[in-house]
Structure formats: structure tokens, C-alpha cells
MDAnalysis code that builds the backbone (N, CA, C; Angstrom):
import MDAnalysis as mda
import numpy as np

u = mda.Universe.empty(657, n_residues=219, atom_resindex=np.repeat(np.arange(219), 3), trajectory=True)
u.add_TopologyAttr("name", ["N", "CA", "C"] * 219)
u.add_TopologyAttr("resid", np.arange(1, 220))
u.add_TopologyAttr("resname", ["UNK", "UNK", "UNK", "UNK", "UNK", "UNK", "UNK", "UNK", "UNK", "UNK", "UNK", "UNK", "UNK", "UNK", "UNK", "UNK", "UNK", "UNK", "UNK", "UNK", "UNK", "UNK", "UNK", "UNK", "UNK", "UNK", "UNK", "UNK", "UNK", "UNK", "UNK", "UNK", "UNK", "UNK", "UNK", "UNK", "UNK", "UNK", "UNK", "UNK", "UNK", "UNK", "UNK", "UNK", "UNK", "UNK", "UNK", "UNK", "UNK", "UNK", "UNK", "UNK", "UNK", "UNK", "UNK", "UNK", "UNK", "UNK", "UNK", "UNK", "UNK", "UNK", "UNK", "UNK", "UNK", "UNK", "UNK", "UNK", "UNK", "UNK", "UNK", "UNK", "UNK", "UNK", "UNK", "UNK", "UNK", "UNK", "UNK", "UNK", "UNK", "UNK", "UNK", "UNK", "UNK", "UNK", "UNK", "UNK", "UNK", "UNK", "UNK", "UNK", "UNK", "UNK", "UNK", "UNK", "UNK", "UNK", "UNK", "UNK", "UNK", "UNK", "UNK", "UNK", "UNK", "UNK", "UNK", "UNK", "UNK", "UNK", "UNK", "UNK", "UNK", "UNK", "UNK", "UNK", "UNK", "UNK", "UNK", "UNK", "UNK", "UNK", "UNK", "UNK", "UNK", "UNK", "UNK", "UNK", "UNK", "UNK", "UNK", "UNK", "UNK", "UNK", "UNK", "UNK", "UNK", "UNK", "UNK", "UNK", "UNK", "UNK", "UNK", "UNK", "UNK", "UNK", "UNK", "UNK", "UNK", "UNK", "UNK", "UNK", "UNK", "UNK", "UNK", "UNK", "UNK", "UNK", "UNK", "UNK", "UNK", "UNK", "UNK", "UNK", "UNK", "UNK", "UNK", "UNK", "UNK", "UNK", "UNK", "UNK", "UNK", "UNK", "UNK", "UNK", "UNK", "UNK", "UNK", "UNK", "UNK", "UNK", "UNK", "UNK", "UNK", "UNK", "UNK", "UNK", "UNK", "UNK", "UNK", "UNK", "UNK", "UNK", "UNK", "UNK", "UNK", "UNK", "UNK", "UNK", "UNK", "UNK", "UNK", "UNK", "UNK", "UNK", "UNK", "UNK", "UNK", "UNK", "UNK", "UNK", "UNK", "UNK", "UNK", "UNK", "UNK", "UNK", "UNK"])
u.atoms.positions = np.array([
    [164.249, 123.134, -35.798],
    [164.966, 122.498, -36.900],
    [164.185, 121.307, -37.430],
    [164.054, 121.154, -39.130],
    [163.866, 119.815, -39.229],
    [164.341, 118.538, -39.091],
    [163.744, 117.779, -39.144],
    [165.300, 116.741, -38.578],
    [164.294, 114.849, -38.730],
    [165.056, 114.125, -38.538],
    [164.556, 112.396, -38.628],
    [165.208, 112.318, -37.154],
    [164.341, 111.305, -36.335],
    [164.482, 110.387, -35.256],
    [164.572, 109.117, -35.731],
    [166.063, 108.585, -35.222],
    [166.397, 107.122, -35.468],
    [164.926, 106.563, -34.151],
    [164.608, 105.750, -34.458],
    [163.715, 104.836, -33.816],
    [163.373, 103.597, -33.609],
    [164.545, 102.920, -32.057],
    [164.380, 101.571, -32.391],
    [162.673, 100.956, -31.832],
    [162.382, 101.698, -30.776],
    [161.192, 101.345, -30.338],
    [161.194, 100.652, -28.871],
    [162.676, 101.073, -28.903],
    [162.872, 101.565, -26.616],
    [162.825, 102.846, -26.243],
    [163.124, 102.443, -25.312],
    [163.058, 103.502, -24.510],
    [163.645, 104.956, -24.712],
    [164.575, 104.558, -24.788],
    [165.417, 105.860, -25.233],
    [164.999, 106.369, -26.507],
    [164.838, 105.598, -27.725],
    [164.706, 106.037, -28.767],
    [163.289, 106.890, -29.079],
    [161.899, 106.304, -28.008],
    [161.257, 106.910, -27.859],
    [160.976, 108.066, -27.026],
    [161.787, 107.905, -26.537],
    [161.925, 109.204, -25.670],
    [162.578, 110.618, -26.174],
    [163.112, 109.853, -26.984],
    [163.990, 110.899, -27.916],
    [163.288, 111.060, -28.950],
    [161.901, 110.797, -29.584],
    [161.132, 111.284, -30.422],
    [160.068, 111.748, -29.584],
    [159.925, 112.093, -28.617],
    [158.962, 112.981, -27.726],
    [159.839, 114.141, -27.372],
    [160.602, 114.249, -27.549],
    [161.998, 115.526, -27.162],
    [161.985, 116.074, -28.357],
    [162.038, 115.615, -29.399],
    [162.287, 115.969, -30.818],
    [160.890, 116.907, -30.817],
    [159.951, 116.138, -30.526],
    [158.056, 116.715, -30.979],
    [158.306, 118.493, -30.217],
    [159.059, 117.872, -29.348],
    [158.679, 119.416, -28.309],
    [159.845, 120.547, -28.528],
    [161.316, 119.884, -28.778],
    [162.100, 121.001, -29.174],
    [162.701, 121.626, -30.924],
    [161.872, 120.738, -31.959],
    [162.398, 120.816, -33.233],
    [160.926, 120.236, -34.268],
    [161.614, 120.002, -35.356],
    [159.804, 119.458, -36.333],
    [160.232, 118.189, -36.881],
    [160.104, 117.018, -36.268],
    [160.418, 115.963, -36.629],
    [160.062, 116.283, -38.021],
    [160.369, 115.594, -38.747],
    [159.563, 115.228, -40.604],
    [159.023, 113.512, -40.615],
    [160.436, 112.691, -39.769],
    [159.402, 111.277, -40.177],
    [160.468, 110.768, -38.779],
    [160.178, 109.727, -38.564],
    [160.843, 108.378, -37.529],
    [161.462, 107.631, -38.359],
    [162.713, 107.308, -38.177],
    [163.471, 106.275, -39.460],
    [163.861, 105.173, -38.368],
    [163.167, 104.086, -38.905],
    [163.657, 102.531, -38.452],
    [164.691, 101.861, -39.301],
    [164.934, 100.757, -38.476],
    [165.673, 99.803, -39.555],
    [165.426, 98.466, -39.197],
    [165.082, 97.758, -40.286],
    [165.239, 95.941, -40.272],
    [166.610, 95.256, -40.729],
    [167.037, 95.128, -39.068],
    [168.145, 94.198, -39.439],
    [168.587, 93.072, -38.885],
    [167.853, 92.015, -38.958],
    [167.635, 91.100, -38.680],
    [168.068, 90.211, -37.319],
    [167.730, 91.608, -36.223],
    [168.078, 91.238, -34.762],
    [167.031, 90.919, -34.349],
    [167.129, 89.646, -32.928],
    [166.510, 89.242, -32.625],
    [164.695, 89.205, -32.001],
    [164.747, 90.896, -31.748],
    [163.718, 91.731, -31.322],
    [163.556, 92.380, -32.024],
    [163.557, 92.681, -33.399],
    [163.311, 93.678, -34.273],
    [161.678, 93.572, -34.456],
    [160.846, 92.394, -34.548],
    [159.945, 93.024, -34.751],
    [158.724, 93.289, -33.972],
    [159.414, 93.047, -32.376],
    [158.270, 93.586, -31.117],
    [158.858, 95.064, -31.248],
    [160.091, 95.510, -31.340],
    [160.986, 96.855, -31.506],
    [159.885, 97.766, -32.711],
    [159.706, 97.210, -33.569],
    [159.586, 97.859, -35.194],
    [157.508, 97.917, -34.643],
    [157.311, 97.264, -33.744],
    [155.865, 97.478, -33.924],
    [155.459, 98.675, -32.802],
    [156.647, 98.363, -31.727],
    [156.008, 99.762, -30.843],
    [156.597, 101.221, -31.452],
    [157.805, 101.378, -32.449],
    [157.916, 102.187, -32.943],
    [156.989, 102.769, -33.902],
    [156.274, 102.175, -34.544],
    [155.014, 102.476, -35.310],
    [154.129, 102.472, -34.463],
    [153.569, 102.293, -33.707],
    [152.843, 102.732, -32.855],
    [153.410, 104.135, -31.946],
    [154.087, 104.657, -31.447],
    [154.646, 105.717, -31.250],
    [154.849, 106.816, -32.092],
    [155.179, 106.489, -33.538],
    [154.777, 107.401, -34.432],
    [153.706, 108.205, -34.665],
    [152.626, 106.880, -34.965],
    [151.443, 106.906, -35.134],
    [150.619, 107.927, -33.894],
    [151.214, 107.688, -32.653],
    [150.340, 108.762, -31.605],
    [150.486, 110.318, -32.150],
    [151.683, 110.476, -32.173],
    [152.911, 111.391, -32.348],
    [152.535, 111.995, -33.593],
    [151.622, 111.117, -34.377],
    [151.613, 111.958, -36.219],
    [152.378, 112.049, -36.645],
    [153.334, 111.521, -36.407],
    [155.396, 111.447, -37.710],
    [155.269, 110.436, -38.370],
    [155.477, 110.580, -39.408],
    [155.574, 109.422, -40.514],
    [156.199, 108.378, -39.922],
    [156.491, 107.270, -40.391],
    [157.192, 106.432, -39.792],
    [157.940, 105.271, -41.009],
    [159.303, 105.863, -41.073],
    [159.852, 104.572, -42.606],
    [160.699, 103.552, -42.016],
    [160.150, 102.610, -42.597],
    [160.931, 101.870, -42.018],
    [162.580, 100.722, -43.056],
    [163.431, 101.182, -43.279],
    [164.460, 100.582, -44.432],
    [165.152, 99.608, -43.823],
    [164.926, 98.635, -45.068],
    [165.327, 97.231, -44.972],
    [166.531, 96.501, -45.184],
    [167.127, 96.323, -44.180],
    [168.398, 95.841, -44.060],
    [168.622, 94.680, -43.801],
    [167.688, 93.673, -44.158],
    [167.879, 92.187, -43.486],
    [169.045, 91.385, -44.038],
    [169.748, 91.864, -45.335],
    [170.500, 90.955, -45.656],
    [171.571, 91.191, -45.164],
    [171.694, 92.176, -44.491],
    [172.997, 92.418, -43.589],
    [173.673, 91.560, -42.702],
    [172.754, 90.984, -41.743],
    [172.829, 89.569, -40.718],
    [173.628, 88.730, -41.243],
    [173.741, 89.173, -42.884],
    [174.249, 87.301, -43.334],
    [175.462, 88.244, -42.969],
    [176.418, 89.026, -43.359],
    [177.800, 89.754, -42.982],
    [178.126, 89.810, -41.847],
    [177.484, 90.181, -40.982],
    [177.682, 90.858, -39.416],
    [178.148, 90.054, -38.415],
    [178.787, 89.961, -37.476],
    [178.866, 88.946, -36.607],
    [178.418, 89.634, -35.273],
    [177.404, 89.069, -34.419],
    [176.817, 89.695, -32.946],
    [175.362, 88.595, -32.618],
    [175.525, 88.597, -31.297],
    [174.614, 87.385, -30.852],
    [173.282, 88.358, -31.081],
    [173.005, 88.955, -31.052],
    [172.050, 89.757, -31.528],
    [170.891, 89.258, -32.716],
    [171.893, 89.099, -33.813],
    [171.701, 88.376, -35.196],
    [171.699, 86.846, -35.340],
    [171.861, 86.312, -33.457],
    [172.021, 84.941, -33.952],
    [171.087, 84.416, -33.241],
    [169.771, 84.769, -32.785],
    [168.981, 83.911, -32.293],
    [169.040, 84.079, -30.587],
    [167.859, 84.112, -30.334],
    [167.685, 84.464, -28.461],
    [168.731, 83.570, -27.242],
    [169.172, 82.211, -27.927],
    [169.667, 81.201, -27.381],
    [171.241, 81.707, -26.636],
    [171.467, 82.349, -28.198],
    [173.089, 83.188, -28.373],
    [173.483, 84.324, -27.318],
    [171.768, 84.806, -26.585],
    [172.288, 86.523, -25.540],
    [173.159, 86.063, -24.270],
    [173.790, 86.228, -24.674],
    [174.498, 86.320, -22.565],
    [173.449, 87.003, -21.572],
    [173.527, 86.563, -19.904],
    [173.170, 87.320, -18.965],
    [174.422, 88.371, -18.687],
    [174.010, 89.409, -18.027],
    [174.980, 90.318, -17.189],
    [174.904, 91.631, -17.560],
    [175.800, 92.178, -16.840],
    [175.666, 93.770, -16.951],
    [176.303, 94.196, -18.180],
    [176.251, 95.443, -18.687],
    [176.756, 96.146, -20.220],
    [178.517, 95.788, -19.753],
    [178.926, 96.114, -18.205],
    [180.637, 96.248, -18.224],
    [181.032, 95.000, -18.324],
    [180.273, 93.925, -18.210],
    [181.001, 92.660, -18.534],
    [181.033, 92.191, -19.342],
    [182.722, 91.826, -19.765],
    [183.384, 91.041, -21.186],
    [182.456, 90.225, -21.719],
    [181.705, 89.372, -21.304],
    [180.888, 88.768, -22.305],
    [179.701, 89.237, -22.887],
    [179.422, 90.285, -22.324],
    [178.331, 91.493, -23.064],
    [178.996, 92.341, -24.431],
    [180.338, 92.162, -24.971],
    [180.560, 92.214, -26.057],
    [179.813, 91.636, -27.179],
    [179.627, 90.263, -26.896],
    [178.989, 89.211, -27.919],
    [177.476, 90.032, -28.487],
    [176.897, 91.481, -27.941],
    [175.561, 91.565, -27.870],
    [176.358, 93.122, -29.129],
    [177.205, 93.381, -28.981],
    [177.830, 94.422, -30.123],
    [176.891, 94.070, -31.891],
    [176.649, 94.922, -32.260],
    [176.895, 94.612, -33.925],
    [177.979, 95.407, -34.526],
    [178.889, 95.399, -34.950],
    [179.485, 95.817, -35.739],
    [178.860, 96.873, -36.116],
    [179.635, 98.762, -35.893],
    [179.323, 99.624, -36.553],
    [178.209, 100.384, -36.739],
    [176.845, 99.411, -36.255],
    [175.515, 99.939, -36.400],
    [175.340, 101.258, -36.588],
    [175.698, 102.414, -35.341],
    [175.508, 103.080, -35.290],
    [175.769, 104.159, -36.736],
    [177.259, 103.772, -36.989],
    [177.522, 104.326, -38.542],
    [176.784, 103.636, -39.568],
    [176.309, 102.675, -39.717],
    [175.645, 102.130, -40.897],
    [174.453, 102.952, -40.630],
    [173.497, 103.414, -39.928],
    [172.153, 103.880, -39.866],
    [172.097, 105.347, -40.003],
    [173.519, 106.128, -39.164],
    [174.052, 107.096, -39.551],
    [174.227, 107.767, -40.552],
    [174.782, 106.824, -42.075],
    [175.810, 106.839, -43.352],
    [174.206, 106.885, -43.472],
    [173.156, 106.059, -43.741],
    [171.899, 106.498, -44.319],
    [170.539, 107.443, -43.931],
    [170.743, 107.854, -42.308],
    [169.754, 108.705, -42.022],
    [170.230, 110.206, -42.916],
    [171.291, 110.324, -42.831],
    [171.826, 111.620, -43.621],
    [171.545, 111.646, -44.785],
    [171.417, 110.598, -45.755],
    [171.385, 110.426, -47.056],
    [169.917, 110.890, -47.004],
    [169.107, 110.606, -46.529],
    [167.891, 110.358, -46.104],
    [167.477, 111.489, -45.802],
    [167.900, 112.149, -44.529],
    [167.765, 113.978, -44.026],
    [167.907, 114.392, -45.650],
    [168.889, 114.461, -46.183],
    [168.650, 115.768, -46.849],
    [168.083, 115.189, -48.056],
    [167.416, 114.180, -48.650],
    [166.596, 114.104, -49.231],
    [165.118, 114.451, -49.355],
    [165.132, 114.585, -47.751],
    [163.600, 115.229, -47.466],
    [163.543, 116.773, -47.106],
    [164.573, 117.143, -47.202],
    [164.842, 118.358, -46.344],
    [165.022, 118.612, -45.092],
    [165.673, 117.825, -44.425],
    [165.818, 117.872, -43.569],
    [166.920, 118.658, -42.927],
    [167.157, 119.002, -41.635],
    [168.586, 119.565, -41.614],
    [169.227, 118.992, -40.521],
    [168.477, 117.718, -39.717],
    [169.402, 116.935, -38.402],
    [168.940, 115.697, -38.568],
    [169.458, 115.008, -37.601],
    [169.318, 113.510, -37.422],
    [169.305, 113.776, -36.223],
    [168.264, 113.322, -35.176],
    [168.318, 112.707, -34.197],
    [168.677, 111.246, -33.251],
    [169.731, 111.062, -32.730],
    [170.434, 110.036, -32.390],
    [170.074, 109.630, -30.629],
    [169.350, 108.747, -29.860],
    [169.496, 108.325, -28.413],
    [170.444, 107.841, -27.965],
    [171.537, 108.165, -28.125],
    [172.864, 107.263, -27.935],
    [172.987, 108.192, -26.637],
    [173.229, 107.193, -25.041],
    [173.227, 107.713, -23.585],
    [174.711, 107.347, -23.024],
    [174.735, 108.131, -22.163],
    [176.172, 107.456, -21.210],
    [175.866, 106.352, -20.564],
    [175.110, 105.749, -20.393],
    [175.081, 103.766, -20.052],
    [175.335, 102.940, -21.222],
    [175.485, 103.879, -22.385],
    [176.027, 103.268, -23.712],
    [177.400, 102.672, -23.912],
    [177.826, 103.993, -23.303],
    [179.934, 104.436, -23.472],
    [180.704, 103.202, -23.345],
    [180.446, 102.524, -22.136],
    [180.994, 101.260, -21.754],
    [180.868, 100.200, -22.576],
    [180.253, 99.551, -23.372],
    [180.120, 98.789, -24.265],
    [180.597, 98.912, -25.743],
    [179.344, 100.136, -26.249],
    [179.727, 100.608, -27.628],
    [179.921, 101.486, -27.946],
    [181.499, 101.622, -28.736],
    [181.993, 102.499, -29.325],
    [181.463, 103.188, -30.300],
    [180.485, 103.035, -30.896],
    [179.644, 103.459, -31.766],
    [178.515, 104.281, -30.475],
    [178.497, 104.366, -29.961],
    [177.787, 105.384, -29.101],
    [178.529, 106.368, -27.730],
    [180.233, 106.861, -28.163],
    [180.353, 107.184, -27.269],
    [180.828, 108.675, -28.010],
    [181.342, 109.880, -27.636],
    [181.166, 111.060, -28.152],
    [182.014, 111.058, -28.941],
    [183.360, 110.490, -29.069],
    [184.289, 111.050, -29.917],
    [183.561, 110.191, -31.322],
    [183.074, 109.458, -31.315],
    [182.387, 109.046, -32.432],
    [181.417, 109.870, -33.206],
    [180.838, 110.003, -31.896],
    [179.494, 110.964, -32.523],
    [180.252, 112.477, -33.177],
    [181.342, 112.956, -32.493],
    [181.777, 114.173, -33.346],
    [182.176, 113.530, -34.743],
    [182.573, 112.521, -35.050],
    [183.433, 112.496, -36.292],
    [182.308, 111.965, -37.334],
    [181.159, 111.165, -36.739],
    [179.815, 110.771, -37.659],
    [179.342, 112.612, -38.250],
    [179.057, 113.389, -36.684],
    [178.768, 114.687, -36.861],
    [179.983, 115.483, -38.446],
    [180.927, 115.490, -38.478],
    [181.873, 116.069, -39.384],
    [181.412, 115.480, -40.269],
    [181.484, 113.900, -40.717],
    [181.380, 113.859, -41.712],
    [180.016, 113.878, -42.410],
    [178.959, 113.985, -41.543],
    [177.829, 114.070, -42.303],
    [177.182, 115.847, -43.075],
    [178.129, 116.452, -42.041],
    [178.377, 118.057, -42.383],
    [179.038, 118.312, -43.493],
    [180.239, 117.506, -43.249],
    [180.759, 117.447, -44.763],
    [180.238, 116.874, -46.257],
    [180.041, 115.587, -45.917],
    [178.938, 114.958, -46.925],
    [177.898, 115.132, -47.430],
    [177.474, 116.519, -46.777],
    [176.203, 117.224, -47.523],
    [176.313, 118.085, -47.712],
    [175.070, 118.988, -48.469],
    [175.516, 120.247, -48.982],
    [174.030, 120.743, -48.331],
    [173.335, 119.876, -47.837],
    [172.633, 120.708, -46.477],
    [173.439, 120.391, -45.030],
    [174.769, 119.997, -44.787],
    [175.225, 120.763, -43.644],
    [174.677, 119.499, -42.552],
    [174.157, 118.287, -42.567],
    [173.246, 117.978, -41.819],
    [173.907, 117.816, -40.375],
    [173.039, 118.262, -39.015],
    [173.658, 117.776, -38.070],
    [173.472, 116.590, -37.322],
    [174.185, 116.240, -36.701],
    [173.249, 115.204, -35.526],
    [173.444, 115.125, -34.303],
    [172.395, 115.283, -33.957],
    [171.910, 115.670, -32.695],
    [171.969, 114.785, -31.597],
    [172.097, 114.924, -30.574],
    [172.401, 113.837, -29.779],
    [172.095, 114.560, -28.201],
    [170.973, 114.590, -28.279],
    [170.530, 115.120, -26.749],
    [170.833, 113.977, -25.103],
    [171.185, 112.939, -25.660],
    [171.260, 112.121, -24.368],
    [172.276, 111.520, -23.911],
    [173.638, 112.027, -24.983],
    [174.673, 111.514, -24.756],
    [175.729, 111.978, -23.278],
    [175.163, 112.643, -22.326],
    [175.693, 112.648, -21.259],
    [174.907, 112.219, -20.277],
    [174.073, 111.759, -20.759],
    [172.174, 111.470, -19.710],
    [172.584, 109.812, -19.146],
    [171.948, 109.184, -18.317],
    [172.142, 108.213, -17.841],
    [170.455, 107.414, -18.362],
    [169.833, 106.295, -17.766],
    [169.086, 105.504, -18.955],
    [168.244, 106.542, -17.496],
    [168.821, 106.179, -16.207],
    [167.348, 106.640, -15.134],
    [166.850, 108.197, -15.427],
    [167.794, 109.384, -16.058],
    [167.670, 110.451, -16.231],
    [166.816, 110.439, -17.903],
    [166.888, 109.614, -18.422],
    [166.120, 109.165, -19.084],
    [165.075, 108.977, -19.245],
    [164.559, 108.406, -18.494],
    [163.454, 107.706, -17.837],
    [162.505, 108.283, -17.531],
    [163.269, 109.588, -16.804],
    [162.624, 110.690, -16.042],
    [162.046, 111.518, -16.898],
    [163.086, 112.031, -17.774],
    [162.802, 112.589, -18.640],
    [161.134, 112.403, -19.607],
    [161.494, 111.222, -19.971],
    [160.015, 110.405, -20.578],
    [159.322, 110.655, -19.899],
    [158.870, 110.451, -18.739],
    [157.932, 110.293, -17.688],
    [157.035, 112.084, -17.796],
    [158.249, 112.868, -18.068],
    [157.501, 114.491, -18.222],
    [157.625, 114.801, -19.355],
    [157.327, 113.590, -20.244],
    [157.177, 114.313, -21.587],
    [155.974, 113.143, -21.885],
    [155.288, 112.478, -21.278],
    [154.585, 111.302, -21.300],
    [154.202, 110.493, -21.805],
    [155.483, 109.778, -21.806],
    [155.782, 108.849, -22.974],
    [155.282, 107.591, -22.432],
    [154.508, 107.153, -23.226],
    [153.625, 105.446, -23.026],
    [154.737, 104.184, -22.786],
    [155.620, 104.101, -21.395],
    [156.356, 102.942, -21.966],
    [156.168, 101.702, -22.213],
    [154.607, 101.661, -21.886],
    [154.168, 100.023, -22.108],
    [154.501, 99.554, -23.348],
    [154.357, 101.170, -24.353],
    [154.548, 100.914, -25.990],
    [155.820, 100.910, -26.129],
    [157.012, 100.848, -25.410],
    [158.075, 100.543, -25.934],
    [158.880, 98.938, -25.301],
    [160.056, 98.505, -26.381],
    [160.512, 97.034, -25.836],
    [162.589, 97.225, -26.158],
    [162.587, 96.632, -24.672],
    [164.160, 96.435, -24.929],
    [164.527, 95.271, -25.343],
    [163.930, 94.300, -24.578],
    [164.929, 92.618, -24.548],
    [165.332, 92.133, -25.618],
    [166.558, 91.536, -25.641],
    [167.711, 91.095, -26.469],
    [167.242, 89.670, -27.239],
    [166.232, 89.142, -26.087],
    [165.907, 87.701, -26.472],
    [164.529, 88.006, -27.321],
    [163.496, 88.945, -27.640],
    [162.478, 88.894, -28.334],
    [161.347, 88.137, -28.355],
    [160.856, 87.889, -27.344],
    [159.865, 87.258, -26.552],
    [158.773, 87.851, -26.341],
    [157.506, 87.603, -26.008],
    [156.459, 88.158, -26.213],
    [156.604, 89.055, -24.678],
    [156.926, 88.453, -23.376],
    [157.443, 89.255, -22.751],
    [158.939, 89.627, -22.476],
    [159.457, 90.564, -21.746],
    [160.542, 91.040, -21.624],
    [161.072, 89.813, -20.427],
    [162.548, 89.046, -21.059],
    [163.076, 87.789, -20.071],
    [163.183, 88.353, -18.555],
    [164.089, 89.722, -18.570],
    [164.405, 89.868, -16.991],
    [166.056, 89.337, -17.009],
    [166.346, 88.909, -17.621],
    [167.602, 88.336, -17.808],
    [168.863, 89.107, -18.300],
    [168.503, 89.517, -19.154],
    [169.380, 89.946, -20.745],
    [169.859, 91.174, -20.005],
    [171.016, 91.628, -20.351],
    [171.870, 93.118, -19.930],
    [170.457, 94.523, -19.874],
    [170.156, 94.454, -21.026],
    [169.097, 95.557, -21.256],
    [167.630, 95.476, -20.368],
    [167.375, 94.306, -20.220],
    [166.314, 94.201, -19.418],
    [166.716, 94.755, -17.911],
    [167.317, 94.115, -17.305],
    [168.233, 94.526, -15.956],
    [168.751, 96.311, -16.121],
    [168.733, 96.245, -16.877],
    [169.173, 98.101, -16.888],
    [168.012, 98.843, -17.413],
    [167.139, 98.150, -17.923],
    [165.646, 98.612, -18.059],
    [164.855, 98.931, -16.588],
    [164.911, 97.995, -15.575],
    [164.401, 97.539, -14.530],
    [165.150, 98.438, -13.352],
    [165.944, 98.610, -13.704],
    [166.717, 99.141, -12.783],
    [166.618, 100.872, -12.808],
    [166.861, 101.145, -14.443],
    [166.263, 102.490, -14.376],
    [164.665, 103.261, -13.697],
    [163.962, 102.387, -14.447],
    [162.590, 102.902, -13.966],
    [162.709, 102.818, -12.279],
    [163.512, 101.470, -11.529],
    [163.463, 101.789, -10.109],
    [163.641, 102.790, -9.328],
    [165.138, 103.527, -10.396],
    [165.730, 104.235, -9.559],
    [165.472, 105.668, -9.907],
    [164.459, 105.797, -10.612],
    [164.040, 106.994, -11.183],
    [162.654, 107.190, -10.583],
    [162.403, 106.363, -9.632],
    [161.042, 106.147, -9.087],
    [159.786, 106.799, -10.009],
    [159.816, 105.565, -11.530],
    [158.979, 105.653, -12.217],
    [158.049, 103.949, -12.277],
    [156.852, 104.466, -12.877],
    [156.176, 103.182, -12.465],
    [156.732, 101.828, -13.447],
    [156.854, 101.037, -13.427],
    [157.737, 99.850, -14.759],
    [156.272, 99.401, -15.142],
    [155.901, 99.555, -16.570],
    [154.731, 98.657, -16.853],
    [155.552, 97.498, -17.786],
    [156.739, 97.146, -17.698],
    [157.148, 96.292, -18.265],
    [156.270, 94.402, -17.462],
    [155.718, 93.686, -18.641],
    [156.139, 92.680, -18.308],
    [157.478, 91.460, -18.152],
    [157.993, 91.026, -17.345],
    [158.728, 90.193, -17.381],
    [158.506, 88.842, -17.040],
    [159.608, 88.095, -17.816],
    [159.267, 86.563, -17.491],
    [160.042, 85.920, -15.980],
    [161.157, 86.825, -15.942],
    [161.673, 86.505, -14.513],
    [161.654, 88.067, -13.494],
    [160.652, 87.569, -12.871],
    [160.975, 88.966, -11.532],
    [161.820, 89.304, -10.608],
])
């Protein structure tokens, strides 16, 4: 199938455009700038991942969004909480909707190029946090983007019962460079060690007994 890979330029997302290479015909990698805190260590290993890969790589600009949105994400590295995804104050790291805002335009987007899917990394270490990444969502994004087109578009969602370590694994046999990809919340030249995503970064590769070429600032 043809299809676009959302691509933030982690893990998952790259992993899910090495899945795409091998089970469907990507056409391009669709990014987005929206004015989160790591967007542009995120936006550079995604172009670089493209670039190995030979998929185009677009990237659409959403910065004025931040001024609307409310999520510590959008407010500067100072703003991330520590802790795990299940704890209440790991809300604050939410954006509003994302998933449908990138959604509402990868489709617009698919079938402008001809496309006929969207590829989505949305995992079950997601579910707990954001609602925008848990299935009953993804069916009703799925309906309406089927409906909203008159190419039918689907979206695909290969990792939504996968865990980040099955993940991981996954990458690892599809051989995916993770040095070239970045999670942390705070956007630092290295990865804090701190932030929810880092800790579940760290933790996956452990427990997937894959090698971590992540740098971090706290070990």
C-alpha cells in the first residue's frame, strides 16, 4: 500500500518508518513543527532517517499553534515534570488533541499524493496517558478519515498493542540506527535521564536487552 509515516524522530516513529519500508511503499515521512520543546533535535534525526531510507521527508509548520495549546511541552524544558507516564502529574506533558490535529492533515495530505494510508506509532505504553493514542480513538480517526475521503484513506497503526521494549526489539531487526533518534521532553543536546520518556526510553532498551546508544545527562 501507499501510505505517509507520521515522523517524530523517536523511537517508535522511526521504527515505524522501517516497518513501513519493508511491509508497504512509503511515498514521503510527514513531520510537524509545533513548537515543543525538542522539536528540533526530533525534526533533525527524522530527516536524517528519511534521508538513509530515500523517503522524502515534509516537514508542515505549525508553530503558531503553541500560542493556543496548553501542555508543558510548549512551555519550555523548566515546565517537564519527573516520573512515570501513570503519574497525575505527567498529564502536564499532554498537548491537547495532537494526535487528531496531525491526523485531520496527514489524510488531507495522503490523498493528495496518492496515497492510500497513514502510518501512525501510537503503542500500548501510550494508553495510560493519552487519549489520543489509545484504540477507540484510533477507530473513530480511522472512520472518519475513510469517510472524509474519496480515496478511502486508512490508518494504520501497527504498534498499538506493542509495548515500547517490543518495540525496541522490533527496531533492532529491522536495523534501525537509534543513535539517530531523540525522545527527551527537556531538548537538550543530551537526553536528561529524568523526564517520563527518557526513563521509559532506558528502560526499554534494558529490558529488551538492546544496546542504549543514548547519551544521558543523569545515569
Amino acid at each position: 500500500m501507499k501510505c505517509l509515516v507520521l515522523l517524530s524522530g523517536g523511537v517508535d516513529s522511526v521504527t515505524a518508518l522501517h516497518w513501513a519500508c519493508r511491509e508497504h511503499e512509503p511515498l514521503a515521512a510527514l513531520s510537524f513543527r509545533y513548537g515543543s520543546n525538542h522539536e528540533e533535535r526530533e525534526l533533525a534525526c527524522a530527516e536524517y532517517q528519511a534521508r538513509v531510507l530515500g523517503i522524502p521527508h515534509r516537514v508542515i509548520d505549525l508553530s503558531s499553534i503553541a500560542l493556543h495549546l496548553s501542555s508543558a511541552l510548549l512551555s519550555g524544558a523548566a515546565a517537564i515534570p519527573s516520573g512515570d507516564y501513570e503519574e497525575e502529574n505527567m498529564r502536564a506533558t499532554v498537548v491537547p488533541f495532537r494526535n487528531g490535529i496531525f491526523l485531520s492533515i496527514a489524510a488531507g495530505v495522503a490523498e493528495s499524493c496518492g496515497a492510500q494510508g497513514v502510518v501512525i506509532a501510537a503503542h500500548a505504553g501510550d494508553h495510560a496517558l493519552y487519549p489520543d493514542c489509545r484504540e477507540p480513538f484510533m477507530q473513530a480517526m480511522e472512520q472518519a478519515m475513510e469517510q472524509g475521503s474519496y480515496a478511502k484513506i486508512q490508518l494504520l497503526r501497527p504498534f498499538i498493542g506493542m509495548s515500547k521494549v517490543q518495540i525496541v526489539k522490533l527496531g533492532a531487526e529491522l536495523g534501525v540506527d537509534f543513535s539517530q533518534t531523540y525522545s527527551c521532553y527537556c531538548g537538550g543536546e543530551k537526553h536528561c535521564g529524568r523526564c517520563s520518556t527518557c526513563r521509559e526510553r532506558r528502560a526499554a532498551f534494558a529490558a529488551a536487552d538492546v544496546e542504549d546508544p543514548t547519551a544521558y545527562e543523569k545515569e
